[in-house]
mmCIF file of the N, C-alpha and C atoms, coordinates in Angstrom:
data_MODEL
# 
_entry.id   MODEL 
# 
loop_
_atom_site.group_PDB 
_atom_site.id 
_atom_site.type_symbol 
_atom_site.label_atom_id 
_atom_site.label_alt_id 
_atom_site.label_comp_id 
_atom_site.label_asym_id 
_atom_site.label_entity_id 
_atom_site.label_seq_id 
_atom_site.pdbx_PDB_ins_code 
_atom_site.Cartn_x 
_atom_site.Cartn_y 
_atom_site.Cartn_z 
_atom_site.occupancy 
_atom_site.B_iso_or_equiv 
_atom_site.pdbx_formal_charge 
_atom_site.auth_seq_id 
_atom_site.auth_comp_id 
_atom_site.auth_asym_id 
_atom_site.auth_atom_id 
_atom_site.pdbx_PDB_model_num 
ATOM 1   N N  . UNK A 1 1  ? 5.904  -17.482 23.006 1.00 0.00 ? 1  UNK A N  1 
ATOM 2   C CA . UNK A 1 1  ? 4.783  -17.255 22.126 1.00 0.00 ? 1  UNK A CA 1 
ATOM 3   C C  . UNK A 1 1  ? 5.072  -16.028 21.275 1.00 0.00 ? 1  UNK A C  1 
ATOM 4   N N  . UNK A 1 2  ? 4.989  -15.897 19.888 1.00 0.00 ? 2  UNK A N  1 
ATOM 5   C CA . UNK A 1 2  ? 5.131  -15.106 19.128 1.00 0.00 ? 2  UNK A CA 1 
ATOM 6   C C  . UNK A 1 2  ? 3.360  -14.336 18.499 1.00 0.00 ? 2  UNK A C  1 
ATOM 7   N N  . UNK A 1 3  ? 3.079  -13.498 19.281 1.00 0.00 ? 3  UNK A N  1 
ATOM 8   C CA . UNK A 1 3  ? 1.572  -12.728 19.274 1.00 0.00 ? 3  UNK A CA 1 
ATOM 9   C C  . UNK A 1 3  ? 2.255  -12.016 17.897 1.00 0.00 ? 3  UNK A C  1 
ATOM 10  N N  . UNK A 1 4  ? 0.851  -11.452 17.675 1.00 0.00 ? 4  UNK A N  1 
ATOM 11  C CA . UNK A 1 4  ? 0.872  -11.003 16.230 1.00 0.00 ? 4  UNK A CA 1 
ATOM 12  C C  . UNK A 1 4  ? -0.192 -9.760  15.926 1.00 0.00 ? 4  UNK A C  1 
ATOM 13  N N  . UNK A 1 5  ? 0.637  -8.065  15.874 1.00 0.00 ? 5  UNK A N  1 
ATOM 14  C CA . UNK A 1 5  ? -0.287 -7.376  16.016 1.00 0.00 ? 5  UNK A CA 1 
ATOM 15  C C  . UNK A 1 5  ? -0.709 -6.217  14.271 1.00 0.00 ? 5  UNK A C  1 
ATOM 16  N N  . UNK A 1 6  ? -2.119 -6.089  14.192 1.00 0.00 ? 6  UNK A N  1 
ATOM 17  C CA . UNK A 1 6  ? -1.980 -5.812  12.780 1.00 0.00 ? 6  UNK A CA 1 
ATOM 18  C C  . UNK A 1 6  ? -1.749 -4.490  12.843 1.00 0.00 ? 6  UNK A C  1 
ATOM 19  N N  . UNK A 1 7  ? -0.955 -3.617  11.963 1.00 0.00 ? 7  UNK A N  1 
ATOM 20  C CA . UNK A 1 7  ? -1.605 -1.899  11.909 1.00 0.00 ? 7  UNK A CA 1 
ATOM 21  C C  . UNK A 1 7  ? -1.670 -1.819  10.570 1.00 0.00 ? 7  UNK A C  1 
ATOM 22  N N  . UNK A 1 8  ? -2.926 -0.610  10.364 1.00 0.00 ? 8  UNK A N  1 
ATOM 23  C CA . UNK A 1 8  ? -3.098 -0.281  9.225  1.00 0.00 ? 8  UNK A CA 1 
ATOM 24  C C  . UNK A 1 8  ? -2.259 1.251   9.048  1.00 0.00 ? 8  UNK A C  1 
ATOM 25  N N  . UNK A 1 9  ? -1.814 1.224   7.785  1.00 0.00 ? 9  UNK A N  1 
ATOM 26  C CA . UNK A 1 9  ? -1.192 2.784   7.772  1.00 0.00 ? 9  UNK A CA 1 
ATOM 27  C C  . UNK A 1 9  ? -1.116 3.373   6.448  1.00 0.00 ? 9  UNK A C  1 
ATOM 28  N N  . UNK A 1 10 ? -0.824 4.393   6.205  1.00 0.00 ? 10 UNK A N  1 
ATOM 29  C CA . UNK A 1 10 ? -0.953 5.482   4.564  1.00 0.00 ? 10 UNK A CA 1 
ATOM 30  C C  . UNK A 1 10 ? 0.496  5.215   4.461  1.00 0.00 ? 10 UNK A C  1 
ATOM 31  N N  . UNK A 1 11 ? 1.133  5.005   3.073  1.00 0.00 ? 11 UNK A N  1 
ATOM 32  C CA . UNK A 1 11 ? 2.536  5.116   3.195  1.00 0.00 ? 11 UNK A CA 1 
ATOM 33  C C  . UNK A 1 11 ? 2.326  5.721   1.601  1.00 0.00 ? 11 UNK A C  1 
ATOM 34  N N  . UNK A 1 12 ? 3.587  6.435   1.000  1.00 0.00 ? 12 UNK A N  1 
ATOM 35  C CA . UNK A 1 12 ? 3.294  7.231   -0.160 1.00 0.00 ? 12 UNK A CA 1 
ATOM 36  C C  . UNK A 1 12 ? 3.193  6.596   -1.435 1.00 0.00 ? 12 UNK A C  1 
ATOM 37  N N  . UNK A 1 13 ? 2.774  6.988   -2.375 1.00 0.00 ? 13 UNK A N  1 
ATOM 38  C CA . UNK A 1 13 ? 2.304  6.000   -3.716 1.00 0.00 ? 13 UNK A CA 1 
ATOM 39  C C  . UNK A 1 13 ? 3.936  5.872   -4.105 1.00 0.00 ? 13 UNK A C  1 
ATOM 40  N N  . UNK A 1 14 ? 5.080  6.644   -3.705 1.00 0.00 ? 14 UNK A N  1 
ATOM 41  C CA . UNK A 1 14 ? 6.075  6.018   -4.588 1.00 0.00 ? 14 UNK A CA 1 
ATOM 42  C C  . UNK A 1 14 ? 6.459  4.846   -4.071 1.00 0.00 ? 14 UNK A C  1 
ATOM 43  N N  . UNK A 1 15 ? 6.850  4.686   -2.550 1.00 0.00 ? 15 UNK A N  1 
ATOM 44  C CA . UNK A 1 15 ? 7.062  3.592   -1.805 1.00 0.00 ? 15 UNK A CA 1 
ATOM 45  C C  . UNK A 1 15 ? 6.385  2.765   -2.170 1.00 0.00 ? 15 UNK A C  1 
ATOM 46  N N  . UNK A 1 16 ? 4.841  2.439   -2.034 1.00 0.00 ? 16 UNK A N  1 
ATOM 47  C CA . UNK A 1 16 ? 4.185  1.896   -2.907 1.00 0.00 ? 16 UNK A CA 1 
ATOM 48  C C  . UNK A 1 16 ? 4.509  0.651   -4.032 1.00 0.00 ? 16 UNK A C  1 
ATOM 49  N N  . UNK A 1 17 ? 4.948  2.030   -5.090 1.00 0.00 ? 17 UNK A N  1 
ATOM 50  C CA . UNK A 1 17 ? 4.990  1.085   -6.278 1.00 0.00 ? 17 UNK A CA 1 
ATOM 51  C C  . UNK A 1 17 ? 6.289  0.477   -6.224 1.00 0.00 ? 17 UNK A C  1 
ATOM 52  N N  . UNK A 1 18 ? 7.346  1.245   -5.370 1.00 0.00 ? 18 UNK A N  1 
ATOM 53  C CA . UNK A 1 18 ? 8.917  0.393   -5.501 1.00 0.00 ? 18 UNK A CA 1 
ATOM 54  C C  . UNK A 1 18 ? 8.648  -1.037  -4.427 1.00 0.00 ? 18 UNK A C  1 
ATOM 55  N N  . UNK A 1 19 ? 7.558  -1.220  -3.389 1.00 0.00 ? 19 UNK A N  1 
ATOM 56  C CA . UNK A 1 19 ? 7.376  -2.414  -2.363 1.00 0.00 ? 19 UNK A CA 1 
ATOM 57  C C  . UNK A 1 19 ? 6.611  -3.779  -3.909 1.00 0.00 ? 19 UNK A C  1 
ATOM 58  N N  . UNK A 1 20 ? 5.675  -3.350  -4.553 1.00 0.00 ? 20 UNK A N  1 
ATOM 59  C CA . UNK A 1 20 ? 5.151  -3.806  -5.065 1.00 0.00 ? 20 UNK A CA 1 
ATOM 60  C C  . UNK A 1 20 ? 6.406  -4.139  -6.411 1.00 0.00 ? 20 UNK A C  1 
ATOM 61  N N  . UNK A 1 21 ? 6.850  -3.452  -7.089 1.00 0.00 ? 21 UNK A N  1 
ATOM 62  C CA . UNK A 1 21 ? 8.253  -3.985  -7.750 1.00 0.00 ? 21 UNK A CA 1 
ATOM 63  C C  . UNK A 1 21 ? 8.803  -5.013  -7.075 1.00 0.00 ? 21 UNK A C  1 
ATOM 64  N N  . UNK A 1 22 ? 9.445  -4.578  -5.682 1.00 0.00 ? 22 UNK A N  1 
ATOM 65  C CA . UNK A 1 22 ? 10.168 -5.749  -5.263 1.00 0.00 ? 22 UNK A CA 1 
ATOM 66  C C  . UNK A 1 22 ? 10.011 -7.063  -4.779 1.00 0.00 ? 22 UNK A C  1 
ATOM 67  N N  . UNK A 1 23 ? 8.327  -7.212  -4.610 1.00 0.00 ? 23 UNK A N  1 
ATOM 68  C CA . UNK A 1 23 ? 7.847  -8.221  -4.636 1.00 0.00 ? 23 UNK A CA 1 
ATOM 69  C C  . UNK A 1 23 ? 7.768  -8.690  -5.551 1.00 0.00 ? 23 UNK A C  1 
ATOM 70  N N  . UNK A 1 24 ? 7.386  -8.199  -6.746 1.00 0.00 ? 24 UNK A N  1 
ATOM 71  C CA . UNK A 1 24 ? 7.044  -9.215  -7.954 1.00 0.00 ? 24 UNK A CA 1 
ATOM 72  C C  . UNK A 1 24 ? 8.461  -10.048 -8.453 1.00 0.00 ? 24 UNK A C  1 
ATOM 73  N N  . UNK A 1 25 ? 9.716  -9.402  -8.057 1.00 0.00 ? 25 UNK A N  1 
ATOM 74  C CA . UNK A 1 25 ? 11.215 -9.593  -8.532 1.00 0.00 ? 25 UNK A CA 1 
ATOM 75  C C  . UNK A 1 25 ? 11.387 -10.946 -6.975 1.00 0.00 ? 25 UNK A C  1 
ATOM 76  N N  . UNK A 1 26 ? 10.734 -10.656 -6.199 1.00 0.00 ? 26 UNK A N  1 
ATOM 77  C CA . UNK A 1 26 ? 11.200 -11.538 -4.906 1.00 0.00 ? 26 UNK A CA 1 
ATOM 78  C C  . UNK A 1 26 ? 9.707  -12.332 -3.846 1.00 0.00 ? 26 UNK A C  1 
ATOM 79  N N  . UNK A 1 27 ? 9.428  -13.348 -5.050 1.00 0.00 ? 27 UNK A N  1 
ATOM 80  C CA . UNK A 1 27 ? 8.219  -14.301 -4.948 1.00 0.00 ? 27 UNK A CA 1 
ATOM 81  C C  . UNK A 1 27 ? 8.292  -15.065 -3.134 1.00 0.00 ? 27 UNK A C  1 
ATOM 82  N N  . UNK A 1 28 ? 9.458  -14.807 -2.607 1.00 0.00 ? 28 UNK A N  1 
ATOM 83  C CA . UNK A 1 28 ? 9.353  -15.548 -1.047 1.00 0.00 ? 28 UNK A CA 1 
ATOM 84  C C  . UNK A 1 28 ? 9.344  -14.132 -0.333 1.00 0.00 ? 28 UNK A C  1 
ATOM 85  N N  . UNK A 1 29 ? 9.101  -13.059 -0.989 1.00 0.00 ? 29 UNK A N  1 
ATOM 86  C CA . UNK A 1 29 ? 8.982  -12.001 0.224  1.00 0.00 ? 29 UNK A CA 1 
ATOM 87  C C  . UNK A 1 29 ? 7.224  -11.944 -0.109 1.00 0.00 ? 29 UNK A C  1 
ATOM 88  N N  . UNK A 1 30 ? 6.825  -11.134 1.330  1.00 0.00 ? 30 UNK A N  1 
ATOM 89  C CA . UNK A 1 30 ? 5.281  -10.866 0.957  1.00 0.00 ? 30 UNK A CA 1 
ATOM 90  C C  . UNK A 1 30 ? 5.398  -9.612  1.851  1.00 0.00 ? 30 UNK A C  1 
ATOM 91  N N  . UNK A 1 31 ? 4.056  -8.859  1.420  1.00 0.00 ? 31 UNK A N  1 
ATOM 92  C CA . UNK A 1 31 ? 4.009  -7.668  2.200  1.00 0.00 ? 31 UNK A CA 1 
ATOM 93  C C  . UNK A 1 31 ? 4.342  -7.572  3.940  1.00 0.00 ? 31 UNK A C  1 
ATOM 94  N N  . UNK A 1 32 ? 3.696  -7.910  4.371  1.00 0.00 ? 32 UNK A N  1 
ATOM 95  C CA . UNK A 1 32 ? 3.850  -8.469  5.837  1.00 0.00 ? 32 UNK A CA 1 
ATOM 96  C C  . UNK A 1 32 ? 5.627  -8.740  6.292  1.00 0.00 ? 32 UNK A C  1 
ATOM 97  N N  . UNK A 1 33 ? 5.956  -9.403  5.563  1.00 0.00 ? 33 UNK A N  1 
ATOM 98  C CA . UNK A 1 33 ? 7.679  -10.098 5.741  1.00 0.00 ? 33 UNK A CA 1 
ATOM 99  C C  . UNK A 1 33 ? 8.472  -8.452  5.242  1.00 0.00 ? 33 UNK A C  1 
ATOM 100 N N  . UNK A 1 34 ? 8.193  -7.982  4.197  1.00 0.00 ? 34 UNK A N  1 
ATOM 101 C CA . UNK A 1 34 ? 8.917  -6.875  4.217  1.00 0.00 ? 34 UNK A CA 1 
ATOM 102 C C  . UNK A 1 34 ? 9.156  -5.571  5.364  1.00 0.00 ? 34 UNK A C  1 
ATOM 103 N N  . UNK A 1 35 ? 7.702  -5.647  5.661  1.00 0.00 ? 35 UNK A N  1 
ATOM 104 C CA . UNK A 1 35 ? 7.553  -4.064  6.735  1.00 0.00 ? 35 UNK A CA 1 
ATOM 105 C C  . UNK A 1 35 ? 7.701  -4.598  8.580  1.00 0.00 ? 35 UNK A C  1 
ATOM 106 N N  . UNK A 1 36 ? 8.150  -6.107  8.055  1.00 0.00 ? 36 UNK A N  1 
ATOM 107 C CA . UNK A 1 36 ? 8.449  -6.438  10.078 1.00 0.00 ? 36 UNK A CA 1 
ATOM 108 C C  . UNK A 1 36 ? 9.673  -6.403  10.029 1.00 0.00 ? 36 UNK A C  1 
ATOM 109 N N  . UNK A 1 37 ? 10.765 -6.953  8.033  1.00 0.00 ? 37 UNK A N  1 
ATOM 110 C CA . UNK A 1 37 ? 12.365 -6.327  8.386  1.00 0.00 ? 37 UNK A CA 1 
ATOM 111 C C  . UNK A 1 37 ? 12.394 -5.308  8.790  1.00 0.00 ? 37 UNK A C  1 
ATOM 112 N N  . UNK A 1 38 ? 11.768 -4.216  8.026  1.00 0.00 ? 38 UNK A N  1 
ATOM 113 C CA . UNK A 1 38 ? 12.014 -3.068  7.869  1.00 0.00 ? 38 UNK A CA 1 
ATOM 114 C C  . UNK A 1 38 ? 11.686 -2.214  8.784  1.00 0.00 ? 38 UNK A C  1 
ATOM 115 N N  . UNK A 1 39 ? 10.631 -2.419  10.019 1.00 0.00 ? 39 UNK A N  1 
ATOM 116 C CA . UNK A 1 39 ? 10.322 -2.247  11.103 1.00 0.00 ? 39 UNK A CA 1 
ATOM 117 C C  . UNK A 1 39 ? 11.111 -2.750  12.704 1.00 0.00 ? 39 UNK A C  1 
ATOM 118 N N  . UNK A 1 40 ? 11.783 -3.602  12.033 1.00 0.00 ? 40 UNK A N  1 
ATOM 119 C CA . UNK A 1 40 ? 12.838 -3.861  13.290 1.00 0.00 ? 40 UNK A CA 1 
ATOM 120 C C  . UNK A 1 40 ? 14.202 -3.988  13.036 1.00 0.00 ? 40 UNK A C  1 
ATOM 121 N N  . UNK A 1 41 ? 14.386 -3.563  11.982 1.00 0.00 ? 41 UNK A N  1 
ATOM 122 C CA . UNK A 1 41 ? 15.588 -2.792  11.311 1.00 0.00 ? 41 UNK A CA 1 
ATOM 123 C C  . UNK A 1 41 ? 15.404 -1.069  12.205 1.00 0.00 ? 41 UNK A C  1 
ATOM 124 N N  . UNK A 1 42 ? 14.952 -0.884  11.661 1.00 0.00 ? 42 UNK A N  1 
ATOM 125 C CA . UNK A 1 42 ? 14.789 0.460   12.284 1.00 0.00 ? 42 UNK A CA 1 
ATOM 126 C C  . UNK A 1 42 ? 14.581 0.889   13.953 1.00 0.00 ? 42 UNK A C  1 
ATOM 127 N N  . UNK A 1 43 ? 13.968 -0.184  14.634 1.00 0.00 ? 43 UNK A N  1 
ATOM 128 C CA . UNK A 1 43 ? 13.840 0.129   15.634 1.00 0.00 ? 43 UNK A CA 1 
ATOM 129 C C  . UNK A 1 43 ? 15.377 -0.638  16.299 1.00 0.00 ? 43 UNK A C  1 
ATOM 130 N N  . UNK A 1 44 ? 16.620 -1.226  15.821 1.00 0.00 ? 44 UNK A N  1 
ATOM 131 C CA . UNK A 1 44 ? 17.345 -1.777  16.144 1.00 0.00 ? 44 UNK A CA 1 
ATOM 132 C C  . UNK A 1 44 ? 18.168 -0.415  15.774 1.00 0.00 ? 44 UNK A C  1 
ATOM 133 N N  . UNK A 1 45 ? 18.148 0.289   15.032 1.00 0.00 ? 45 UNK A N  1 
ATOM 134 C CA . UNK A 1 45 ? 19.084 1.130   14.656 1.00 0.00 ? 45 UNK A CA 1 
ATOM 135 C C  . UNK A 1 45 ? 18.689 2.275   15.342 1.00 0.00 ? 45 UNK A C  1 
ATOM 136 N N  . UNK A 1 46 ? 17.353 2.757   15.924 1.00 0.00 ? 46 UNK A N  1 
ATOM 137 C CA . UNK A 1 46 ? 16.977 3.950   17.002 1.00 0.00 ? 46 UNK A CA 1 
ATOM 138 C C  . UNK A 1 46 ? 16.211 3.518   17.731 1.00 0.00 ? 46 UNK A C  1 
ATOM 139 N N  . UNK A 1 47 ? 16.442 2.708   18.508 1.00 0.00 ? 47 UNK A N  1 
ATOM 140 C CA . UNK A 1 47 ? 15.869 2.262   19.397 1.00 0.00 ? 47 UNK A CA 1 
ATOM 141 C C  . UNK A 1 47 ? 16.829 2.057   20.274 1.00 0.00 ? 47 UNK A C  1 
ATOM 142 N N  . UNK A 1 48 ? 16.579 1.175   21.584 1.00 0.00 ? 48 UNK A N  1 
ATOM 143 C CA . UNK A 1 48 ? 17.356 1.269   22.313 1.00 0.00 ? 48 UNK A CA 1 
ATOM 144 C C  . UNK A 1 48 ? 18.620 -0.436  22.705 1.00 0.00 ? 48 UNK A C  1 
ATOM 145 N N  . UNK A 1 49 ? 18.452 -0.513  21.362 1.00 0.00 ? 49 UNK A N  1 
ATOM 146 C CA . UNK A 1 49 ? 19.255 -1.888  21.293 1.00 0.00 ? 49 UNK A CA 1 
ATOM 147 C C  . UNK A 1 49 ? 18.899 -3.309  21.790 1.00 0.00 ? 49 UNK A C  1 
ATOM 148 N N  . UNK A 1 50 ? 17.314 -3.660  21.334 1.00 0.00 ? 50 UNK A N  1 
ATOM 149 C CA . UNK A 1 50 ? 16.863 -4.735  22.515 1.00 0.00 ? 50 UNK A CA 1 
ATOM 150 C C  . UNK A 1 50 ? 16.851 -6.082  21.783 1.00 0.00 ? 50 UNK A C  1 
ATOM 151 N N  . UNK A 1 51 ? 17.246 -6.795  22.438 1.00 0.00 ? 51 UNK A N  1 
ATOM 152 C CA . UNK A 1 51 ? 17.374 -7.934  21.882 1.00 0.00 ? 51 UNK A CA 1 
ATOM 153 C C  . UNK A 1 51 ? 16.672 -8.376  20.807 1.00 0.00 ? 51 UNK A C  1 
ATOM 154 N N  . UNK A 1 52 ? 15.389 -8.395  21.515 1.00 0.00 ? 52 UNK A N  1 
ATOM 155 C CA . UNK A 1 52 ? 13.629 -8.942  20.546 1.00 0.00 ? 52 UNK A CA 1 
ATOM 156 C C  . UNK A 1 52 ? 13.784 -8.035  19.142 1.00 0.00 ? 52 UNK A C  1 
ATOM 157 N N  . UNK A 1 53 ? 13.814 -7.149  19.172 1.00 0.00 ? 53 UNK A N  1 
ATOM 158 C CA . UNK A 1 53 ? 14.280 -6.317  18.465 1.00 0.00 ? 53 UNK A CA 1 
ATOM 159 C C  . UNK A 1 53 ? 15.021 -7.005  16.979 1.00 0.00 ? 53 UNK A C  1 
ATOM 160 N N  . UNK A 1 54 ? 16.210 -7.639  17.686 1.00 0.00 ? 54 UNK A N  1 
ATOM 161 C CA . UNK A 1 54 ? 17.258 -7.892  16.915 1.00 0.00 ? 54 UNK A CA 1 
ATOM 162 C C  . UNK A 1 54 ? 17.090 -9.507  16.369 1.00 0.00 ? 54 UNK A C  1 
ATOM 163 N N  . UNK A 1 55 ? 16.151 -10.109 17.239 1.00 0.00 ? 55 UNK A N  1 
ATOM 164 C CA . UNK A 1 55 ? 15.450 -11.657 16.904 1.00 0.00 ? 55 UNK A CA 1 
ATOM 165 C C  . UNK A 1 55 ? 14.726 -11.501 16.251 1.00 0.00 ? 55 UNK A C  1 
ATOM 166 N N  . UNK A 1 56 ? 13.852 -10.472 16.191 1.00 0.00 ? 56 UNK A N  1 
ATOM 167 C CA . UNK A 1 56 ? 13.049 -10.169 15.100 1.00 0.00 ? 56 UNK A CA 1 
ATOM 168 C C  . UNK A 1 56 ? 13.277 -10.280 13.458 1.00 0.00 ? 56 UNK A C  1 
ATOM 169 N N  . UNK A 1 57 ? 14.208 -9.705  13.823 1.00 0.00 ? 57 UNK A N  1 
ATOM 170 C CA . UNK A 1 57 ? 14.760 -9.049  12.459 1.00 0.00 ? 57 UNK A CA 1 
ATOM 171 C C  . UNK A 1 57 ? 15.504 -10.388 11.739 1.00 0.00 ? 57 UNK A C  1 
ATOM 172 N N  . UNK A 1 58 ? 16.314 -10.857 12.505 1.00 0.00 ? 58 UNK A N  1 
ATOM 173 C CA . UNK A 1 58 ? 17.019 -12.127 12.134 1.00 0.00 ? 58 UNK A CA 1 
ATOM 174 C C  . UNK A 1 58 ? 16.247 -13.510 11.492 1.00 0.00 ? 58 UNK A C  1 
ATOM 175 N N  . UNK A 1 59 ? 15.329 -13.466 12.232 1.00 0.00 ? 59 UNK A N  1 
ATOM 176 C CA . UNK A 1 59 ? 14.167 -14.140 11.898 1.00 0.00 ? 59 UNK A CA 1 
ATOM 177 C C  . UNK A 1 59 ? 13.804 -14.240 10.412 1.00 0.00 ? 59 UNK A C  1 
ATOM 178 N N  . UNK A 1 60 ? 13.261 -12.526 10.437 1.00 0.00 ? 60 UNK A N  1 
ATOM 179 C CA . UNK A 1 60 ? 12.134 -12.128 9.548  1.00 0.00 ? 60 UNK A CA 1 
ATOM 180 C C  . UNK A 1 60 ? 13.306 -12.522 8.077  1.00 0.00 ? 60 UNK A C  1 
ATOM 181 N N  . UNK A 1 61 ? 14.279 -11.400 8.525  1.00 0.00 ? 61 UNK A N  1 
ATOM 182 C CA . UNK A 1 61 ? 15.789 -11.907 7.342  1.00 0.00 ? 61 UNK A CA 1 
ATOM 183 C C  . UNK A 1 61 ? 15.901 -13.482 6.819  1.00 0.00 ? 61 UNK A C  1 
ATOM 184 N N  . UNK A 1 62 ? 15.639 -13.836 7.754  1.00 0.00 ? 62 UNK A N  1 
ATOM 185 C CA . UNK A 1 62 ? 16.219 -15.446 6.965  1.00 0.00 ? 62 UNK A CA 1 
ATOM 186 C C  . UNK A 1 62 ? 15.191 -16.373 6.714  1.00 0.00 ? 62 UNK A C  1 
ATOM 187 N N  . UNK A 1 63 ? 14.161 -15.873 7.184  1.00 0.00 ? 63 UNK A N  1 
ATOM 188 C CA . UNK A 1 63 ? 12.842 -16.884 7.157  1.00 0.00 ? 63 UNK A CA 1 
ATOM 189 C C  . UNK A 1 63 ? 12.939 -17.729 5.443  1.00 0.00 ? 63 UNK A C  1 
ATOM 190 N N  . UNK A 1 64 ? 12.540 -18.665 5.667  1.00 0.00 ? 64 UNK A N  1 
ATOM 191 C CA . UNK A 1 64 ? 12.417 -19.153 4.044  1.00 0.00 ? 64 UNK A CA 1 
ATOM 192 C C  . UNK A 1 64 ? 11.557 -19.989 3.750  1.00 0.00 ? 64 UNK A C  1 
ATOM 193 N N  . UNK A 1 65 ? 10.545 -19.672 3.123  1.00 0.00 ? 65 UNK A N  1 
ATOM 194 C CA . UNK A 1 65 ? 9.192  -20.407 2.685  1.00 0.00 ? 65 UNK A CA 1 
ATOM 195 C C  . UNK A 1 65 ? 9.087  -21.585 2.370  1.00 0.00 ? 65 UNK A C  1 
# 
């Protein structure tokens, strides 16, 4: 089962406007799909190497609408 948890968070107006650029340039990404690469990207790279982790990411990477 793949559960699904929301967080809300402040991130800075430049990030912002470069997430919102790269969506408009990349119509099969959506907000959500960007910050779970980019969230288990990161936790694959300081974290402690966990699999889910790395399924995650693979996933989220190749998913295609």
């Amino acid at each position: 089962m793949n559960a699904t948890v929301s967080i809300f968070t402040e991130i800075p107006e430049t990030l912002h406007e470069s997430l919102k650029t790269y969506l408009e340039k990349h119509p099969d990404w959506d907000q959500n799909r960007v910050l779970t690469a980019a969230l288990s990207l990161f936790l694959l790279q300081n974290g402690d190497s966990d699999r889910r982790a790395a399924r995650v990411y693979l996933e989220t990477l190749f998913h295609h609408c």
